[in-house]
Backbone bond lengths (Angstrom), bond angles and torsions (degrees), N, CA, C in turn:
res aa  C-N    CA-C-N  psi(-1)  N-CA   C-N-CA  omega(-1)  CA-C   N-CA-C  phi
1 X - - - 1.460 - - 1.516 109.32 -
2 X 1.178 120.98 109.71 1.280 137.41 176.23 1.650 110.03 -52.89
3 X 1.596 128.87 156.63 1.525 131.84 -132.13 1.685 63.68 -125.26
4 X 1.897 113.04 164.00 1.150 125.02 -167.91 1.934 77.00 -105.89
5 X 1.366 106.43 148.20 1.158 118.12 -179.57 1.570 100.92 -93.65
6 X 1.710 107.85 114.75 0.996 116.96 -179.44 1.402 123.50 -120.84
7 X 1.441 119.23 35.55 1.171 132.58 -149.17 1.459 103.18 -100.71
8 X 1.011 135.63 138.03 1.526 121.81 11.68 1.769 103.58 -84.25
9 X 1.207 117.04 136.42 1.880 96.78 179.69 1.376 93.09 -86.38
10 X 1.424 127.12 175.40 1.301 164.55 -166.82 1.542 116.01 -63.77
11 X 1.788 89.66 -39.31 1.948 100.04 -173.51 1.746 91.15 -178.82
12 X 1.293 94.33 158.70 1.606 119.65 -178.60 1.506 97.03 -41.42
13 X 1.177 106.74 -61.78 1.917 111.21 -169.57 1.235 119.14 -63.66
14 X 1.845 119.69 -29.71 1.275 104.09 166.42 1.570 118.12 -78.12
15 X 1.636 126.92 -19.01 1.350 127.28 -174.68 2.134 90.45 -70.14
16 X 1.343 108.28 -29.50 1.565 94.93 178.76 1.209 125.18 -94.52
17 X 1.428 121.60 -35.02 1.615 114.57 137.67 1.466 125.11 2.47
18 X 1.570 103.86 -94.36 1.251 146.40 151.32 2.045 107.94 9.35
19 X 1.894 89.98 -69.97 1.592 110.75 167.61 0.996 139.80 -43.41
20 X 1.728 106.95 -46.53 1.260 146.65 153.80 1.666 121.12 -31.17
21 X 1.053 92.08 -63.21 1.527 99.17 -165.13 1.356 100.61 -81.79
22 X 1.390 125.69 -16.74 1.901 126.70 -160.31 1.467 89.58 -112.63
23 X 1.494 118.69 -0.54 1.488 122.14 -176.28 1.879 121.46 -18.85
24 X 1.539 86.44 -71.35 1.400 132.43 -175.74 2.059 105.43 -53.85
25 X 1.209 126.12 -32.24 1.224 133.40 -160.44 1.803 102.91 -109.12
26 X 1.694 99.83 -5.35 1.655 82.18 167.63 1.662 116.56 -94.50
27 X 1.416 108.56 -170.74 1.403 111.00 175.25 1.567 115.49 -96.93
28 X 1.632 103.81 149.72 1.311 108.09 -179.46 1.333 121.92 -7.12
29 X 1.372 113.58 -70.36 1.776 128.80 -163.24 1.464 82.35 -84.56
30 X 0.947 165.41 -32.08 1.720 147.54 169.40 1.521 107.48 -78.35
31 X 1.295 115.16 -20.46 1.807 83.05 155.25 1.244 117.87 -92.56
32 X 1.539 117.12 -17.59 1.805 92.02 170.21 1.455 123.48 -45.21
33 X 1.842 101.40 -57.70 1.287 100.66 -168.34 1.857 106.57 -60.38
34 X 0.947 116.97 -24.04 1.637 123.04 -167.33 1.723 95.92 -67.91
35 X 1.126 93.17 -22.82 1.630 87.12 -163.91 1.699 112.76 -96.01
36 X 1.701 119.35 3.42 0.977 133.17 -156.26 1.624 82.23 -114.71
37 X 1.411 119.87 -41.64 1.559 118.15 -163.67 1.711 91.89 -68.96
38 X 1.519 126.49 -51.05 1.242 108.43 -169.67 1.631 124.88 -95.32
39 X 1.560 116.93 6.65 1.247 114.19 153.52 1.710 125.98 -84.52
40 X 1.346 95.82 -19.55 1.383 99.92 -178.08 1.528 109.33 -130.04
41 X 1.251 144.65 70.47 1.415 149.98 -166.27 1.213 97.73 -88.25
42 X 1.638 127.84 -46.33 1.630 109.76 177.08 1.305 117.18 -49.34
43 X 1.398 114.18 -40.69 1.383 118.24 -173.71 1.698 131.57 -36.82
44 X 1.556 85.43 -42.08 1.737 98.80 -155.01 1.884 89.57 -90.36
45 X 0.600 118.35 20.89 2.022 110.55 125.89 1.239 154.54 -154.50
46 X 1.507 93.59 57.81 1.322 118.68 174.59 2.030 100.23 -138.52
47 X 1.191 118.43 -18.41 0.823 110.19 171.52 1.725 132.04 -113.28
48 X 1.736 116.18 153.33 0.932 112.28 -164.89 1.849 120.55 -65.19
49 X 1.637 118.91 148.40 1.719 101.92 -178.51 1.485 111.58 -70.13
50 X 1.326 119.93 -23.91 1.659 103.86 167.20 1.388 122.51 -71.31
51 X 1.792 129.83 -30.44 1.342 125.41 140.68 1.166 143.67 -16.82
52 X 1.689 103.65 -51.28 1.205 142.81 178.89 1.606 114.01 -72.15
53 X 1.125 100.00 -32.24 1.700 112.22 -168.19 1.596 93.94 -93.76
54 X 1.030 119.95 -26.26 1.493 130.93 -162.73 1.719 112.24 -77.15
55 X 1.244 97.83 -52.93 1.578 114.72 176.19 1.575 117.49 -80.32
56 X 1.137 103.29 -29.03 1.782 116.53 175.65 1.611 102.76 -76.26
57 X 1.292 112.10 -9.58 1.788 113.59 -167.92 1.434 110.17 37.40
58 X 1.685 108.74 75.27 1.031 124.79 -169.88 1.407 111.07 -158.19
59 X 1.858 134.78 130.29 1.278 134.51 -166.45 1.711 76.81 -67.16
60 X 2.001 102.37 175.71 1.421 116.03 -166.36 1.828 78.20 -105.40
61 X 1.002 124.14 4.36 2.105 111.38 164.41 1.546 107.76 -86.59
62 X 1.502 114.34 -29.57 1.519 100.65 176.54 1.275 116.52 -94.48
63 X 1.731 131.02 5.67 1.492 105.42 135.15 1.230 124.15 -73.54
64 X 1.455 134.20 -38.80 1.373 139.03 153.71 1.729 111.08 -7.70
65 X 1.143 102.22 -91.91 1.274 115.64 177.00 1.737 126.05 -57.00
66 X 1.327 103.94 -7.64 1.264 111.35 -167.63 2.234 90.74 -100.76
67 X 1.080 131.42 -32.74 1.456 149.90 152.05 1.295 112.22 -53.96
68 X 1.696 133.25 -17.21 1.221 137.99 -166.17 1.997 89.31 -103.47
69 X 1.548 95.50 -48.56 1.465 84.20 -167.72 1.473 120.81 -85.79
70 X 1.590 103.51 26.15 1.674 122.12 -170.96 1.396 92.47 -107.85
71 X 1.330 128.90 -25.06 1.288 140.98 169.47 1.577 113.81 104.92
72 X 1.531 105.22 35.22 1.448 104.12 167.26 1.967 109.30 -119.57
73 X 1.193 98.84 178.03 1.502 92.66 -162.83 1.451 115.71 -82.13
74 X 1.511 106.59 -5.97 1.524 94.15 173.26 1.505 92.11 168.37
75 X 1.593 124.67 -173.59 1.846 101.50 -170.18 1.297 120.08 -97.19
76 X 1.287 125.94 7.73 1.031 132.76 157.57 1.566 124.43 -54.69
77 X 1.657 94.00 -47.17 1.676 91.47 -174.17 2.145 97.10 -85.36
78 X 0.886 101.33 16.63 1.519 106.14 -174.07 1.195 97.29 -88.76
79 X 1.584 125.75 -72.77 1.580 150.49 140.54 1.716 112.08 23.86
80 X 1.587 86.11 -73.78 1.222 97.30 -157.49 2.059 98.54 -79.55
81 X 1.538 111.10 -29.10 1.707 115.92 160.10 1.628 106.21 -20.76
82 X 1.517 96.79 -65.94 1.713 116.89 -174.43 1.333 106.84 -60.54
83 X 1.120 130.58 -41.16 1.785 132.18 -168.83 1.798 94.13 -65.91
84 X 1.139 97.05 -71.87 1.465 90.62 -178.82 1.327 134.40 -51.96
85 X 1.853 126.52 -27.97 1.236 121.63 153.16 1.820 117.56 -65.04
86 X 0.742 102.96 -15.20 1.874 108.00 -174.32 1.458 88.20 -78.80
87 X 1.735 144.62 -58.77 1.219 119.62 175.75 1.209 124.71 -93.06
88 X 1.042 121.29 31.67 1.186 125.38 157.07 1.909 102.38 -94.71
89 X 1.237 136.98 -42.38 1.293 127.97 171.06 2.109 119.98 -89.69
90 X 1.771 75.49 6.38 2.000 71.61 168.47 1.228 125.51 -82.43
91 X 1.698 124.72 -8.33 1.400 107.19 172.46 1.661 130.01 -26.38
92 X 1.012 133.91 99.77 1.607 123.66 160.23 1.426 119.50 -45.05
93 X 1.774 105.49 153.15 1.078 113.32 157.09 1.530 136.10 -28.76
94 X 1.284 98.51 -54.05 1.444 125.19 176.74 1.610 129.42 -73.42
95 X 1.577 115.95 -12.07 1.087 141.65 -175.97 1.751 100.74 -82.14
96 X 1.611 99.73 -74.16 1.672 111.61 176.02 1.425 124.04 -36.15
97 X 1.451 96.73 -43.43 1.658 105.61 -172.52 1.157 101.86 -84.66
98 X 1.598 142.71 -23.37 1.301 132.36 172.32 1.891 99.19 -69.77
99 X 1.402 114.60 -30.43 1.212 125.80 -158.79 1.883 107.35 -62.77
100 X 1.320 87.05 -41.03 1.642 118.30 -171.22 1.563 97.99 -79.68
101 X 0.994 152.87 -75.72 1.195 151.48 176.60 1.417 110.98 -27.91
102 X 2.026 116.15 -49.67 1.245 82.29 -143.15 1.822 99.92 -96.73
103 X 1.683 109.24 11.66 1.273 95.15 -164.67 1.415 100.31 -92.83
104 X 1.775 121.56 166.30 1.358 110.08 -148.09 2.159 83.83 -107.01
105 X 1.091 100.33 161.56 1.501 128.48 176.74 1.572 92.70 102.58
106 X 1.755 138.23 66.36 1.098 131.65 116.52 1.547 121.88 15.22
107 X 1.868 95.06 -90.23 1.183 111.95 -140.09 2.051 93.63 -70.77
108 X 1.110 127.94 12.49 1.223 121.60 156.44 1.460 123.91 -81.07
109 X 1.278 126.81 -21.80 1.512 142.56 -164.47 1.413 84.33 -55.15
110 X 0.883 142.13 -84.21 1.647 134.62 -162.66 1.540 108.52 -49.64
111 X 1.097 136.12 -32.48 1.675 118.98 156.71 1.026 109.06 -89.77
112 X 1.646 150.44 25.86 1.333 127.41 161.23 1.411 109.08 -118.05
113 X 1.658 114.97 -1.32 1.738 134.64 161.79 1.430 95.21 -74.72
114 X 1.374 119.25 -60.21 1.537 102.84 -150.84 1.870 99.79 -82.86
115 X 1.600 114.16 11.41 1.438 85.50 175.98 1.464 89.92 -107.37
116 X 1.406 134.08 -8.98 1.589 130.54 177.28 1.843 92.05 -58.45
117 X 1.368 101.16 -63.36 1.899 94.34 -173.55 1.465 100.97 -60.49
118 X 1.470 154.81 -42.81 0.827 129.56 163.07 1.466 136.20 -15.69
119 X 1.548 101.51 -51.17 1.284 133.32 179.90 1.553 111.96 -73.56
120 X 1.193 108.33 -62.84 1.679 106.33 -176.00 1.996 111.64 -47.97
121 X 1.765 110.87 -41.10 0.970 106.53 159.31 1.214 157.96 -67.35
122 X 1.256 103.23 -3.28 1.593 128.07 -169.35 1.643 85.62 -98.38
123 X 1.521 116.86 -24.37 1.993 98.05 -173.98 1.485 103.82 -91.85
124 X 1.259 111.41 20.39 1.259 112.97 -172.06 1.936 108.89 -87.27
125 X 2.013 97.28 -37.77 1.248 91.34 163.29 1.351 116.02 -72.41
126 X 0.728 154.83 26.20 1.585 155.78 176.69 1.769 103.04 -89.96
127 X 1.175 99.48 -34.77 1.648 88.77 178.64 1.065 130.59 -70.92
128 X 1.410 109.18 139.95 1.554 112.42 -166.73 1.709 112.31 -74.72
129 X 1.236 111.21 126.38 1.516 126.75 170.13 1.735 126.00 -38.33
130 X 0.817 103.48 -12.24 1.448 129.38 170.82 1.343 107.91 -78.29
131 X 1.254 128.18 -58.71 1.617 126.64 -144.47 1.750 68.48 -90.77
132 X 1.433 131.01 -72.94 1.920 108.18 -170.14 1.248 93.06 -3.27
133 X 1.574 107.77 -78.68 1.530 121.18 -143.62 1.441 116.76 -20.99
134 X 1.763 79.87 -96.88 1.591 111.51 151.80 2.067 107.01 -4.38
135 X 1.060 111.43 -90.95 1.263 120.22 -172.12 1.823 115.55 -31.86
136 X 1.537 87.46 -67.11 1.622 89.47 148.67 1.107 164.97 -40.98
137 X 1.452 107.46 -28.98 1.776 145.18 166.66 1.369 80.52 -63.15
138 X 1.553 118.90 -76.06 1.810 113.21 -132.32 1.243 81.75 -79.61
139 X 1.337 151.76 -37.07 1.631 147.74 -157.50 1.910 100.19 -57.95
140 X 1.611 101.78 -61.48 1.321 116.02 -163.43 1.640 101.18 -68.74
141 X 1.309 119.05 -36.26 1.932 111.14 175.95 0.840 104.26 -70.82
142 X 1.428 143.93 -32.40 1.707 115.31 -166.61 1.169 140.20 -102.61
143 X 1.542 116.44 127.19 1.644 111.20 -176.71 1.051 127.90 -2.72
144 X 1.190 116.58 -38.25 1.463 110.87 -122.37 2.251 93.05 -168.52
145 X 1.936 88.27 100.44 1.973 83.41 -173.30 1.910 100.86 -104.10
146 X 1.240 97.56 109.88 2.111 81.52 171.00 1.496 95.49 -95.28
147 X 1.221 106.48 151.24 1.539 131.11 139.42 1.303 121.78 -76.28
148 X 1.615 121.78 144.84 0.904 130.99 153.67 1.750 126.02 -149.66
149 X 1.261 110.13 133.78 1.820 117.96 -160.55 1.374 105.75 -153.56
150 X 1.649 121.26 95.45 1.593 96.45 -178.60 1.783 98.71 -119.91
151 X 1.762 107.59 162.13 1.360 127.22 -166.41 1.649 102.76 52.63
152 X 1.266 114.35 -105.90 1.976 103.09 -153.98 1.460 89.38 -102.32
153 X 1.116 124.15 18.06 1.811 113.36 174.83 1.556 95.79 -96.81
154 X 1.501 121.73 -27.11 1.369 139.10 -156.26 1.633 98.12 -44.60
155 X 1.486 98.34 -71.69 1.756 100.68 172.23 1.628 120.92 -34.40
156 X 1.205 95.18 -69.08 2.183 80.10 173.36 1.440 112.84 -66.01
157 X 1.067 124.81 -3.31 1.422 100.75 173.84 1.877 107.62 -91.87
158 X 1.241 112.56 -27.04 1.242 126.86 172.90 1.962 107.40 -51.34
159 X 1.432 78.12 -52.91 1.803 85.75 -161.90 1.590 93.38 -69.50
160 X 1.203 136.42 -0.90 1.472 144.56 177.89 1.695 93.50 -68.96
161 X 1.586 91.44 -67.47 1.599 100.72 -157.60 1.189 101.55 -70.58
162 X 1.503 140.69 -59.41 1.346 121.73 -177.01 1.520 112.38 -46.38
163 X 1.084 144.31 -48.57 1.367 115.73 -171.65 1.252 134.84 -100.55
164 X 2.051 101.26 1.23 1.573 75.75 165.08 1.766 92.26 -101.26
165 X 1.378 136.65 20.55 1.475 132.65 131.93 1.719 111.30 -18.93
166 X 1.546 96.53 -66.87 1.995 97.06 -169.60 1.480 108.11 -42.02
167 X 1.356 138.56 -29.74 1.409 155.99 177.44 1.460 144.93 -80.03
168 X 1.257 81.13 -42.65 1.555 104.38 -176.34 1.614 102.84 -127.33
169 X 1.292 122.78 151.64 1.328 134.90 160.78 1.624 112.92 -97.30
170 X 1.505 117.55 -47.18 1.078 97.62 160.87 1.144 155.28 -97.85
171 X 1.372 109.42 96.18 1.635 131.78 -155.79 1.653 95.52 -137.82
172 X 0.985 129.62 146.86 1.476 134.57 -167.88 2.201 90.37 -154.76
173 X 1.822 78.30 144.55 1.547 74.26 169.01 1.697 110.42 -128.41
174 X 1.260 119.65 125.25 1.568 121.88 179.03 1.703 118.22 -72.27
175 X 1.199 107.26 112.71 1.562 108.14 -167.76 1.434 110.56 -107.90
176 X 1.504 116.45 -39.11 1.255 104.92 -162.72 1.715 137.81 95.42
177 X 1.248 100.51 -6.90 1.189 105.93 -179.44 1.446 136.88 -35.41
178 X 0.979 133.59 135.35 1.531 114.60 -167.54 1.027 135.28 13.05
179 X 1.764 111.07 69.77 1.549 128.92 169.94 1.838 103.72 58.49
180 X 1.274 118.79 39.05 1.339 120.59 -161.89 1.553 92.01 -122.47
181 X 1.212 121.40 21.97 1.757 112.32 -172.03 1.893 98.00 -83.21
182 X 1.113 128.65 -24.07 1.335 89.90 -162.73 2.324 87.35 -91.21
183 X 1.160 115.95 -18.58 1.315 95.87 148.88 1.509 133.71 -27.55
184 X 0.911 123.33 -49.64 1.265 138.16 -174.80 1.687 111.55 -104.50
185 X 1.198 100.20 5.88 1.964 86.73 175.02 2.172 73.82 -110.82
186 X 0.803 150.98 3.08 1.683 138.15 -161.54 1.152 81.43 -92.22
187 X 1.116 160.31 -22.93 1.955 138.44 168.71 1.311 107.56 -76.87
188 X 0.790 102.89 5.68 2.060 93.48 179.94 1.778 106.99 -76.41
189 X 1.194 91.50 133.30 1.431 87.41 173.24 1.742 104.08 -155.83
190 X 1.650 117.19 163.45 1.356 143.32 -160.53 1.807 95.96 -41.70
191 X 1.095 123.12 90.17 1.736 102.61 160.77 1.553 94.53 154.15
192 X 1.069 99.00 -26.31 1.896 121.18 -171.57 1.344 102.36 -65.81
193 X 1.790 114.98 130.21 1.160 117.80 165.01 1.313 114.39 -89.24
194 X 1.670 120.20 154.19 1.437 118.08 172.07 1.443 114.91 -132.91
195 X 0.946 129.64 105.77 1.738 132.03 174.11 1.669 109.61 -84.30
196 X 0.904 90.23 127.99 1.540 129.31 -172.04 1.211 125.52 -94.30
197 X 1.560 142.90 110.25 1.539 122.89 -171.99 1.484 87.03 -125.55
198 X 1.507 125.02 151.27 1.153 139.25 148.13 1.461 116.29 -176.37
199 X 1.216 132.80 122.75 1.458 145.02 143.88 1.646 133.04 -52.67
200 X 1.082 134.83 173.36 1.347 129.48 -167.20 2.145 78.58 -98.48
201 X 1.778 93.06 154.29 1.250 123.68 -61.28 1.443 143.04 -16.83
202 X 1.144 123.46 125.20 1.422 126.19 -163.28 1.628 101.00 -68.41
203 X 1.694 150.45 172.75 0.934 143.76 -174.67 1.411 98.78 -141.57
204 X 1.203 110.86 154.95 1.574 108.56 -163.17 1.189 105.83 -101.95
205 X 1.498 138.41 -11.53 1.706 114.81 144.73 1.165 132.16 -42.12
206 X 1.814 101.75 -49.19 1.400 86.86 -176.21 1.928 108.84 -72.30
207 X 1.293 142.56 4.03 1.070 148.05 162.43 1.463 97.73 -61.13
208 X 0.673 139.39 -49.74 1.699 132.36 -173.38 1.138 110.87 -106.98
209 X 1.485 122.23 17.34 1.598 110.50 164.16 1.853 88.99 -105.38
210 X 1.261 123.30 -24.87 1.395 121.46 -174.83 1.831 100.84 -70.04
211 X 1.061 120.62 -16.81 1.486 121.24 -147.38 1.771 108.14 -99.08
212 X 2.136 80.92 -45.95 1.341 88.57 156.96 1.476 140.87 -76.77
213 X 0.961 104.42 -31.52 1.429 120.99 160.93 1.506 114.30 -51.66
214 X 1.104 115.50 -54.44 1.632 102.72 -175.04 1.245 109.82 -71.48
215 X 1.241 134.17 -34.77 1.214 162.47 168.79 1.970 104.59 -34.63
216 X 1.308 116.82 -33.65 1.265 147.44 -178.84 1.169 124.57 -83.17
217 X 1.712 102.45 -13.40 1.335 98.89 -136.97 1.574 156.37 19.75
218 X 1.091 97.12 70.87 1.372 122.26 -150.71 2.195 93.25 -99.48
219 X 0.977 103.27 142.01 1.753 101.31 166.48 1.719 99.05 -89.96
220 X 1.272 100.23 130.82 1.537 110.94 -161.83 2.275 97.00 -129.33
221 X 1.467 97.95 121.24 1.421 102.55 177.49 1.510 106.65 -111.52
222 X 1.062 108.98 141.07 1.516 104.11 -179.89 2.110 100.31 -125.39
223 X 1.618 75.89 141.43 1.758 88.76 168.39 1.410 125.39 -114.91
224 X 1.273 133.68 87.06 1.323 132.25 -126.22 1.478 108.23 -146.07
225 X 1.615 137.49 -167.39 1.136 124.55 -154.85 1.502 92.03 -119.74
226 X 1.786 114.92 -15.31 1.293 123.57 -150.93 1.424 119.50 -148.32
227 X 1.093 132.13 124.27 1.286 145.76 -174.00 2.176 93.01 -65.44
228 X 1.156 133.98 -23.13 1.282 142.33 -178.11 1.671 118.79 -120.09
229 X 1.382 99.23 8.59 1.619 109.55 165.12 1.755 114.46 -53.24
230 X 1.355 114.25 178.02 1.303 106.72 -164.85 1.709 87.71 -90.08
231 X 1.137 126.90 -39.16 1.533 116.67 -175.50 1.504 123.52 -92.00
232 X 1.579 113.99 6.44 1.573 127.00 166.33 1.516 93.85 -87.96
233 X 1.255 129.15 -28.06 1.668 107.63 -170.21 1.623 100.18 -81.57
234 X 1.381 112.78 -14.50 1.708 118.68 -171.30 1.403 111.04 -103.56
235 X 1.549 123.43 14.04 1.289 136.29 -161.06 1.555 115.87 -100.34
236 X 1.317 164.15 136.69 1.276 160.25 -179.87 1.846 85.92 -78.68
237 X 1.625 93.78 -48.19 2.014 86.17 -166.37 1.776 90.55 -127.24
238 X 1.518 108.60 165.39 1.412 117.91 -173.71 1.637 93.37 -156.26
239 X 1.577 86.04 127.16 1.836 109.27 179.99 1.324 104.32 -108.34
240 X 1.374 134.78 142.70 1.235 128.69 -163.35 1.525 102.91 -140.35
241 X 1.870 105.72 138.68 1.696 97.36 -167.60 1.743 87.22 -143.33
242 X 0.742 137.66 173.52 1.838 162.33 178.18 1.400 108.30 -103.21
243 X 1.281 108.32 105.85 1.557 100.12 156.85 1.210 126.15 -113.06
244 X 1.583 130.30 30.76 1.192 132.27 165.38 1.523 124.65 -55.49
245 X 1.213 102.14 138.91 1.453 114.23 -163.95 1.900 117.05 -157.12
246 X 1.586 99.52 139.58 1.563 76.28 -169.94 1.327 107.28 -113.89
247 X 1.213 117.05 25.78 1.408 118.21 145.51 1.951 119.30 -76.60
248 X 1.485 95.75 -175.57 1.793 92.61 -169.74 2.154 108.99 -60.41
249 X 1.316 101.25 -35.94 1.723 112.41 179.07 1.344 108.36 -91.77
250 X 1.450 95.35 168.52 1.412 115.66 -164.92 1.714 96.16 -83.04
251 X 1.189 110.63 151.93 1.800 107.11 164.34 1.602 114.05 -109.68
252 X 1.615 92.78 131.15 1.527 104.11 -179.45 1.877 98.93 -101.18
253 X 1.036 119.01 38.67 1.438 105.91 171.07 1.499 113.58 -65.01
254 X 1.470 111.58 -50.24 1.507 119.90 179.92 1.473 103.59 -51.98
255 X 1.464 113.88 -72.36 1.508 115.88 171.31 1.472 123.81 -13.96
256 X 1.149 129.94 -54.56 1.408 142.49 -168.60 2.089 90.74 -88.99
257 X 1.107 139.88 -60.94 1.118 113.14 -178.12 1.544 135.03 -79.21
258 X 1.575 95.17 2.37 1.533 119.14 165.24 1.776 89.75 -65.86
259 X 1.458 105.16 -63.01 2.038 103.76 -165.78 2.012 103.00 -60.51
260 X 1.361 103.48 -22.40 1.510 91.76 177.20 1.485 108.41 -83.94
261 X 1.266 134.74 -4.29 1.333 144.51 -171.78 1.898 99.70 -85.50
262 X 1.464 107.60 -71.26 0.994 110.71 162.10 1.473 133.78 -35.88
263 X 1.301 112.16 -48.32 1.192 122.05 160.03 1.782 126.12 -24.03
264 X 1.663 73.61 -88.60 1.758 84.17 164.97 1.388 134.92 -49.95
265 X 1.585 115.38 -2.21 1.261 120.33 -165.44 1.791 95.26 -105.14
266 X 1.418 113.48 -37.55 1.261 130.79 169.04 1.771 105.55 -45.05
267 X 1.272 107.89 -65.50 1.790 115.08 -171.37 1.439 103.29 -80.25
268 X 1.459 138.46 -1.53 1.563 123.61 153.35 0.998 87.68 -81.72
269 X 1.417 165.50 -52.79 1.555 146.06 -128.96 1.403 83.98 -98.14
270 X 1.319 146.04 -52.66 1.628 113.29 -164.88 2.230 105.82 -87.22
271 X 1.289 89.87 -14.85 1.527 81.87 168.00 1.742 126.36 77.06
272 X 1.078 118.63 -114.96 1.443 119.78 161.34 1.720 123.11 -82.49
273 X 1.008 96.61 -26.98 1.573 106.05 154.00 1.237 126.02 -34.88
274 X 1.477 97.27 -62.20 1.627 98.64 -169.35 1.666 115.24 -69.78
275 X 1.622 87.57 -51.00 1.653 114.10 159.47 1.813 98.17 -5.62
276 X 1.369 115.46 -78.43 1.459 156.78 -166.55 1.517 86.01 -32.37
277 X 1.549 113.15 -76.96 1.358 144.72 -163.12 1.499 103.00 -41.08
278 X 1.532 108.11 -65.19 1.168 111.67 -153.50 1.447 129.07 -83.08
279 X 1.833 89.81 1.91 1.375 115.68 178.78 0.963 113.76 -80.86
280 X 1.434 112.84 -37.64 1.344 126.93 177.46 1.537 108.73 -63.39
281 X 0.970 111.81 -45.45 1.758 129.20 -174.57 1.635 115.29 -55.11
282 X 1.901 93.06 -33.45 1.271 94.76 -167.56 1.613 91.82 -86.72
283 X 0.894 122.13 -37.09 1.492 110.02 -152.65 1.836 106.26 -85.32
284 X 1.134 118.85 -12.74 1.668 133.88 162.58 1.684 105.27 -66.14
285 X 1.383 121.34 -43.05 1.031 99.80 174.56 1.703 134.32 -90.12
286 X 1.288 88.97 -16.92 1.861 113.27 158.86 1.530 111.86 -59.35
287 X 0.985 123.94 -33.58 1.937 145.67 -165.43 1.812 93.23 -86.96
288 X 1.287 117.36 -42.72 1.385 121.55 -174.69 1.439 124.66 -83.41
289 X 1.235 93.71 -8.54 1.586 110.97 -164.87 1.904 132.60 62.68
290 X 1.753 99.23 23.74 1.106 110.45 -178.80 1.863 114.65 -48.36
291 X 1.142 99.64 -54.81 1.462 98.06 161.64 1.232 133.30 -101.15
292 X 1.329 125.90 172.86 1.683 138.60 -164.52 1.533 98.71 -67.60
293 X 1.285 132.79 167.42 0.794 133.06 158.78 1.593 116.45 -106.33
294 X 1.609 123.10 143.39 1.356 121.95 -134.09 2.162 89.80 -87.63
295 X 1.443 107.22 -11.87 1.511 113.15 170.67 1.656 120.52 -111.37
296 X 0.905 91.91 59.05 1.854 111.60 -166.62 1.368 97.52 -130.60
């Protein structure tokens, strides 16, 4: 079944979107190559199409033709589609924040942050009620919950595990510590859920905790920026949050009340149970003296 010619699309992610969803309706040798464009999208412009054809285990006519039935004229003008979304998301770190400094009205940055988080939160209702669900279903069945969050995803994935920790015991968090990650991906096993955090730039642990994980068969949720991220295409379920921001970093505000959303969706499904749990939780750490006391 031939792809609806939707060309020119809008941006790299909707032409892979797009792929995504028509996945299923191409032919054999068009999903290899299909499947090479959306695991590896940085790739395809810096690298050569017989490279390309090579690793996709694919002749270099069925990317040709496979770019024709995307509705461009051949893979060159496909190529260059990709060149231009790649600089359009190459700004550096280091670019923005010089960017941000040097233009003048400062003293606005604090109302033009809090209306970006305004914003990132408001796309939060946009998500469909289903994928909670979903997310929730596979979270609450399985033995066995890992976390995983590395560099600035680390915090929401943390703030994942500590609280549904207060509830649950089995919750584990994947860190990585001194080159020790695939230590810690060797308990994974068939039934096990894994939540996933990462934003663009994507980080290549969590690439091999997604890899391994599926690999496990593991039910794998991802909390991510993109319905075409590298661990939403490897995901059973995909939660989606905004991190636009007009400072030099990305903002995880949404991120973190996406994990408090989830959260709460976690402790209605076990109910008095958790209730149970967290009582217990609370009063162990009151007993320990984790916190101050409010007459001290």
């Amino acid at each position: 079944m031939a792809l609806q010619n939707q060309s020119p699309y809008e941006n790299v992610e909707a032409l892979l979107l797009h792929l995504k969803k028509q996945f299923a309706t191409l032919s054999p040798q068009f999903r290899h190559g299909a499947k090479y464009l959306l695991d590896n999208p940085g790739e395809i412009p810096v690298r050569s199409m017989r490279k390309i054809a090579q690793d996709a285990q694919v002749q270099p006519i069925t990317l040709i033709r496979l770019a024709r039935l995307l509705g461009f004229d051949g893979w060159q003008n496909l190529r260059e589609f990709f060149v231009g979304g790649f600089h359009d998301n190459a700004m550096q770190l280091s670019t923005r924040a010089r960017k941000m400094i040097s233009e003048p009205g400062s003293d606005r940055l604090l109302a033009s942050m809090l209306e970006a988080q305004q914003k990132n939160l408001m796309a939060l209702s946009l998500q469909e009620a289903n994928s909670i669900h979903n997310a929730t279903a596979l979270i609450d069945a399985a033995p066995n919950v890992y976390v995983a969050g590395f560099r600035s995803s680390y915090p929401i994935a943390f703030s994942f595990y500590y609280l549904y920790r207060l509830f649950r015991s089995s919750v584990h968090l994947i860190q990585g510590t001194a080159g020790a990650l695939e230590l810690e991906l060797r308990p994974l096993e068939a039934g096990d859920a894994v939540l996933m955090v990462s934003y663009d730039p994507y980080s290549q642990e969590i690439n091999r905790v997604a890899e391994t994980a599926h690999n496990a068969d593991c039910k794998l949720i991802a909390l991510t920026d993109s319905l075409v991220s590298p661990i939403a295409l490897k995901a059973d379920c995909a939660l989606l949050f905004a991190a636009s921001s007009p400072s030099f970093f990305p903002s995880t505000a949404s991120a973190l009340a996406l994990v408090e959303v989830l959260i709460a969706h976690l402790l209605a499904e076990k109910g008095e149970e958790a209730i149970r749990a967290i009582t217990r939780t609370e009063g162990q750490l009151h007993q320990t003296g984790a916190y101050l006391r409010k007459d001290s």
